[in-house]
C-alpha positions in Angstrom: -7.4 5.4 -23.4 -3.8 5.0 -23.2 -0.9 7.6 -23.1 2.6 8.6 -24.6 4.7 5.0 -23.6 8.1 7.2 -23.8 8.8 5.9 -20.2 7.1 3.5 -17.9 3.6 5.1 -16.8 2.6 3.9 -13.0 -1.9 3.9 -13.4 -2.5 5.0 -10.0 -4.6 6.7 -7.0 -4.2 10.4 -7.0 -2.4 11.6 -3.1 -4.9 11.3 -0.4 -5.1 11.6 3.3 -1.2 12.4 3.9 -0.1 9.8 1.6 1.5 9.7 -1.8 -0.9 7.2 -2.6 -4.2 5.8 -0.2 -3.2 2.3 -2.0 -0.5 0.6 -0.4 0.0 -1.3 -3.6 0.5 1.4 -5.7 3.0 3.5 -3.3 4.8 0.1 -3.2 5.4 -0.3 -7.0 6.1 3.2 -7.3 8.8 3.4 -4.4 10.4 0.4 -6.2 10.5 2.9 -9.1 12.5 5.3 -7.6 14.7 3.1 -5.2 15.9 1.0 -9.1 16.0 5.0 -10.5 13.9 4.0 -13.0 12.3 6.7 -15.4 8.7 6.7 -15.1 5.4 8.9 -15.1 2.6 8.4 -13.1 -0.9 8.4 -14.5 -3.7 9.4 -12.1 -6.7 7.8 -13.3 -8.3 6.6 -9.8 -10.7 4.0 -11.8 -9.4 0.5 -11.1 -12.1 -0.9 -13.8 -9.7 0.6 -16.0 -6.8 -1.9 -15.2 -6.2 -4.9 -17.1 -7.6 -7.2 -13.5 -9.8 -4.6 -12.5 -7.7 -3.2 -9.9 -5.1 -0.3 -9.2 -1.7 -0.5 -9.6 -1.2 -1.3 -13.5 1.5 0.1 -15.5 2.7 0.4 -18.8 5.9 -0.2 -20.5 5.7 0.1 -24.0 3.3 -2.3 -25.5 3.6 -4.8 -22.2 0.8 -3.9 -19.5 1.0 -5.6 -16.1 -1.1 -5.5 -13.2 -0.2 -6.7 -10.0 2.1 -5.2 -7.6 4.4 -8.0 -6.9 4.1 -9.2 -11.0 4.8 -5.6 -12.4 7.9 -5.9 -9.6 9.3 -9.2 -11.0 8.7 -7.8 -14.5 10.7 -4.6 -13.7 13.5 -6.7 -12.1 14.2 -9.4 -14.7 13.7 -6.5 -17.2 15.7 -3.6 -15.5 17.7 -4.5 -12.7 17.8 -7.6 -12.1 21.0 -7.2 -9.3 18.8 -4.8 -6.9 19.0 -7.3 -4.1 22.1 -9.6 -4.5 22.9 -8.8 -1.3 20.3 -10.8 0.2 21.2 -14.2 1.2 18.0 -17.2 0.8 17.2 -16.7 4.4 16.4 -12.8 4.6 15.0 -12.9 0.9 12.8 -15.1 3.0 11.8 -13.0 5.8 11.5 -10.1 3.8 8.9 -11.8 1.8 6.9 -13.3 4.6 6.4 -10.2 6.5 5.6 -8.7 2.9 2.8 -11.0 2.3 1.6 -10.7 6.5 1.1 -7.3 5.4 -0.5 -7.7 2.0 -2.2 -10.9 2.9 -3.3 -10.0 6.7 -2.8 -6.5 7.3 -4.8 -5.0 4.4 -7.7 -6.6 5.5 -7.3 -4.7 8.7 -6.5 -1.2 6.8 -9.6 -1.7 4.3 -11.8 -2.3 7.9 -10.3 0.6 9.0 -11.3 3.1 6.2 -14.3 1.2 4.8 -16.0 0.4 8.5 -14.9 2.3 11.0 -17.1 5.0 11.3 -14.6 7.5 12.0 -12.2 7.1 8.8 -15.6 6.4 6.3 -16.4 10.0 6.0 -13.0 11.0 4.4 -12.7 7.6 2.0 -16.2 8.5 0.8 -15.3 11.7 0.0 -12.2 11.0 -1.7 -13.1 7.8 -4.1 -16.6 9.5 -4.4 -16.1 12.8 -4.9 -17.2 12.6 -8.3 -20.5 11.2 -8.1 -23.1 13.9 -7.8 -25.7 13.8 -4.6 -28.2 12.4 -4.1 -26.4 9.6 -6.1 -23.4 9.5 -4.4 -24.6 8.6 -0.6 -26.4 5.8 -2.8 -23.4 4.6 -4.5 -20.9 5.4 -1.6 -23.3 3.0 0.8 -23.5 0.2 -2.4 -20.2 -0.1 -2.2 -19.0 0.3 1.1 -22.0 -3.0 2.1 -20.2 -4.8 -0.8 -16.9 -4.4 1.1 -18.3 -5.4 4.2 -19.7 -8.4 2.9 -16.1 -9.1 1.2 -14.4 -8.9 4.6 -17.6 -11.5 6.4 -16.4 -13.8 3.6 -12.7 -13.3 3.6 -13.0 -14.3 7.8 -11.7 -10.5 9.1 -14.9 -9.2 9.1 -16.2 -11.8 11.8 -14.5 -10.5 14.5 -15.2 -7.6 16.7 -13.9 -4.1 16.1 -11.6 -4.4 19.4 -10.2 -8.0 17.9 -9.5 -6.5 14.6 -7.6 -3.6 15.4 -5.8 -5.9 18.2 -5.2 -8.5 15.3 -4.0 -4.9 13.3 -1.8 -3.6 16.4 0.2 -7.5 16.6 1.0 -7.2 13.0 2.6 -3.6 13.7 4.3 -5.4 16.5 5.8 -7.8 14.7 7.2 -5.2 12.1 8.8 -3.6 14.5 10.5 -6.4 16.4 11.4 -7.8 13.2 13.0 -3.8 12.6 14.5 -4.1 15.9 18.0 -1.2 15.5 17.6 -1.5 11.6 17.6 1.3 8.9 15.5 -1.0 7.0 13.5 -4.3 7.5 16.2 -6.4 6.4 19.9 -4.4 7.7 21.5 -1.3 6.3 20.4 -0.6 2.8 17.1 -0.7 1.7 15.9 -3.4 -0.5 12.3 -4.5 -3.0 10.5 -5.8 0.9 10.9 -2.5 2.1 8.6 -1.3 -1.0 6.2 -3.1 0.8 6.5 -2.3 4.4 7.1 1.4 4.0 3.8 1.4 2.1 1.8 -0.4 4.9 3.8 1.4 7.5 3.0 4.9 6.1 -0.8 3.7 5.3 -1.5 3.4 9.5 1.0 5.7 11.1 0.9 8.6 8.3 -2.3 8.7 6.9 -4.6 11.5 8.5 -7.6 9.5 9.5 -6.8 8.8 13.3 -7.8 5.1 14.8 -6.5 2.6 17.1 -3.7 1.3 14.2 -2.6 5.1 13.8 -2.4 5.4 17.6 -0.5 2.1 18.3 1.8 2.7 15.4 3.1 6.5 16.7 3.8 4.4 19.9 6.5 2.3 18.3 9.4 5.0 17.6 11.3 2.2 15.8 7.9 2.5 12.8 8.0 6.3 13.2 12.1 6.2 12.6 11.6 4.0 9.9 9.1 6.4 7.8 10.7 8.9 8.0 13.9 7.6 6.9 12.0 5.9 4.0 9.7 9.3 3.2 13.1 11.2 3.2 14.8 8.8 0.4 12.1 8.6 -1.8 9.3 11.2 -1.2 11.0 14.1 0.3 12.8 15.6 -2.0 
């Protein structure tokens, strides 16, 4: 079914656990919304079959439909504003998109581990992305899919390790965000720019998010993070 395409619509998660979005890709593309003022509405569908690759964020801009965060970003900047980050010389474009893909590359694995394994965040994902399903069938389905994860992680290498390794693996990646930060607004100086789409998303995903566990607990430690949410929340999600 598809919807009104006055405005770019943003096929997303509904707000879960603290955060705009319990996807870090689809908080990213829709930060990058607001940060290029874009008009836009957000479509709450939470059924990532629904996307054209199977998978949430999608959106919508008239007859075009992209999935993919980083595409629909490319697409919205050679379409809409393609100056956003002129200021950026080769060599920070650079770093901003290698601690961009650490996060969506490494990190994520780490997050999904965190919600989809660890037994103290599983209750509240099951609740949320299953809410729908009625018992008995749910703790069925709920379990199908959380094994299928687990298997996904065993194959993608993260899954291997040990629960202490992982969240250790987890807590080095936070650490490196925040040296990288150092005395920065944002991850790459002053202003924000499209990285910090990124970073504020994963950032906000382990130090915001309600379910507490060691990536939460390291994350409040690094005041730098904390600064840096809130400045980011206050831009974009605050008002």
């Amino acid at each position: 079914m598809w919807y009104d395409n006055a405005m770019i619509q943003l096929f997303k998660f509904k707000p879960a656990a603290n955060l705009p979005d319990p996807s870090p890709f689809c908080m990213k593309v829709e930060t990058f919304l607001k940060m290029a003022r874009l008009d836009y509405e957000n479509v709450e569908i939470n059924d990532p079959r629904k996307g054209p690759k199977a998978k949430l964020p999608f959106i919508r801009d008239g007859e075009t439909v992209i999935g993919d965060s980083s595409l629909i970003i490319d697409y919205l900047i050679d379409t809409y504003t393609p100056d956003i980050d002129q200021q950026l010389s080769a060599r920070e474009a650079a770093v901003g998109d290698c601690v961009s893909k650490m996060l969506e590359e490494h990190f994520y694995w780490i997050v999904v581990y965190s919600r989809w394994i660890d037994d103290r965040c599983w209750p509240g994902v099951r609740d949320f992305l299953f809410a729908s399903v009625p018992q008995p069938l749910q703790s069925l389905v709920a379990g199908f899919f959380r094994q299928r994860v687990k298997r996904t992680l065993y194959g993608q290498g993260i899954g291997r390790h040990t629960s202490e390794e992982i969240y250790a693996m987890g807590c080095q990646d936070l650490q490196a965000v925040s040296d990288i930060l150092a005395g920065n607004d944002f991850i790459l100086g002053d202003g924000p720019t499209r990285f910090d789409c990124s970073v504020h998303a994963f950032v906000a995903g382990a130090i915001q998010c309600r379910f507490d566990n060691p990536l939460k607990a390291f994350g409040l430690t690094l005041s730098n993070l904390v600064d840096y949410n809130d400045r980011m929340n206050a831009l974009y999600y605050d008002a």
